[in-house]
C-alpha positions in Angstrom: 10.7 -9.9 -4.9 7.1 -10.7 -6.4 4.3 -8.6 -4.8 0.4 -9.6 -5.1 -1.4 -6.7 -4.3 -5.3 -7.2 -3.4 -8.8 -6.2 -1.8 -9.6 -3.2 -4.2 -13.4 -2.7 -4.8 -16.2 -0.3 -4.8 -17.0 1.5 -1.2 -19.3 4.4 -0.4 -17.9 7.7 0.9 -17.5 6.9 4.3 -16.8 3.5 4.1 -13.5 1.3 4.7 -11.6 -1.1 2.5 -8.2 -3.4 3.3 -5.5 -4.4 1.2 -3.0 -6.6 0.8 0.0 -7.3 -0.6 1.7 -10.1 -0.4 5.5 -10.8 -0.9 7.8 -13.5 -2.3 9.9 -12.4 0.2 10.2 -12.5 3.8 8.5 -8.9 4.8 10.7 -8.7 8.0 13.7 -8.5 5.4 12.6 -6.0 3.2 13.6 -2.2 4.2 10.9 -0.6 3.3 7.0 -1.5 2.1 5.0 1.0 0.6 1.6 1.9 -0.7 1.3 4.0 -3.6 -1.8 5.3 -5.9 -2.5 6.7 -9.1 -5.3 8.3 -9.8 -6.6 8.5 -13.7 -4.9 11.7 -14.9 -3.0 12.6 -12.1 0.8 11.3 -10.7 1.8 8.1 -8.7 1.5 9.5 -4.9 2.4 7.7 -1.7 0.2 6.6 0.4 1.9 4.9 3.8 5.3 3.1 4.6 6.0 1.0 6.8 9.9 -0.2 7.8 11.1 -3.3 8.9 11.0 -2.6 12.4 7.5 -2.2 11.9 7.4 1.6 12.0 5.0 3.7 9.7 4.8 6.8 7.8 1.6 8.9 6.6 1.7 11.9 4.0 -0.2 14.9 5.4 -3.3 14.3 3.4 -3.4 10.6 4.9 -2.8 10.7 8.2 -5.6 9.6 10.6 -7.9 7.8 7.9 -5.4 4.9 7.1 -3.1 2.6 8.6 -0.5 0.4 7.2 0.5 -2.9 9.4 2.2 -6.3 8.5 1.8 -10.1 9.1 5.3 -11.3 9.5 3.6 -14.8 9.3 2.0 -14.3 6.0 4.4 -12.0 4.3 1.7 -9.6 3.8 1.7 -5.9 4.3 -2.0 -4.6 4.6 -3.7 -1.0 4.2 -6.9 -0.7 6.4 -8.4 2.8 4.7 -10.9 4.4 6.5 -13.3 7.2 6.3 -13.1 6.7 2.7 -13.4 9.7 0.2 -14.3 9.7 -3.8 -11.1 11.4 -4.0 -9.3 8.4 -2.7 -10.4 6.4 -5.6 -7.3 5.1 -8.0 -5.4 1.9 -8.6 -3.0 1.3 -5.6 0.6 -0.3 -5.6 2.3 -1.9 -3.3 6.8 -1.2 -3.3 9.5 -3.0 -1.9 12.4 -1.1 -1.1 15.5 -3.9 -0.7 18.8 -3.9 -0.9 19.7 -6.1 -3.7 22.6 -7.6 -5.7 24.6 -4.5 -4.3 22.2 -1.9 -5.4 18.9 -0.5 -3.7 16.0 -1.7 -6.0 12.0 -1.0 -6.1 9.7 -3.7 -7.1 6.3 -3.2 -8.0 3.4 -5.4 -7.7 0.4 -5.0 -10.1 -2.0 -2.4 -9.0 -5.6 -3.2 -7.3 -8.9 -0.6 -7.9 -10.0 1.6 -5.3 -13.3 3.2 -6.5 -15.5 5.3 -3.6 -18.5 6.1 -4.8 -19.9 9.7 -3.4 
């Protein structure tokens, strides 16, 4: 599975941003699709998932300021991130979470640049 992740840029505190990430793959096959971010100096963290079936999942610290959905169309998983803070600026990753080859394997598309400017 390749992933093309997109839509980074600068915002203002307060302000919204969407990306994308588009697969190689059909999205409706893929288990799980998930956002990720890493800010400089600090851990990967997750960010959202979404399943298959279309369902979605939101750490504490995200819940209510962004939403993950999917195009089944366009193989593309998006991030619509609201309410944006400076804290929220890193380089995010989209994951694909598939059952491959008889094994459960991530793929990992290059990161795009969230910076939120205070």
């Amino acid at each position: 599975v390749q992933l093309q992740a997109s839509g980074g840029g600068l915002a203002q505190a307060g302000g919204s941003l969407r990306l994308s990430c588009t697969s190689s793959r059909s999205i409706a096959l893929i288990t799980l699709m998930r956002w990720y971010r890493q800010a400089p100096g600090k851990e990967r963290e997750l960010v959202a998932v979404r399943n298959s079936g279309d369902g979605s999942t939101y750490p504490d610290y995200i819940r209510g300021r962004f939403t993950v959905s999917g195009d089944n169309d366009k193989n593309t998983m998006y991030l619509q991130m609201n309410s944006l803070r400076p804290e929220d600026t890193a380089v995010y990753y989209c994951n694909a979470y598939v059952f491959d080859f008889g094994e459960w394997k991530n793929y990992w598309g290059h990161g795009t640049l969230v910076t939120v400017s205070s």
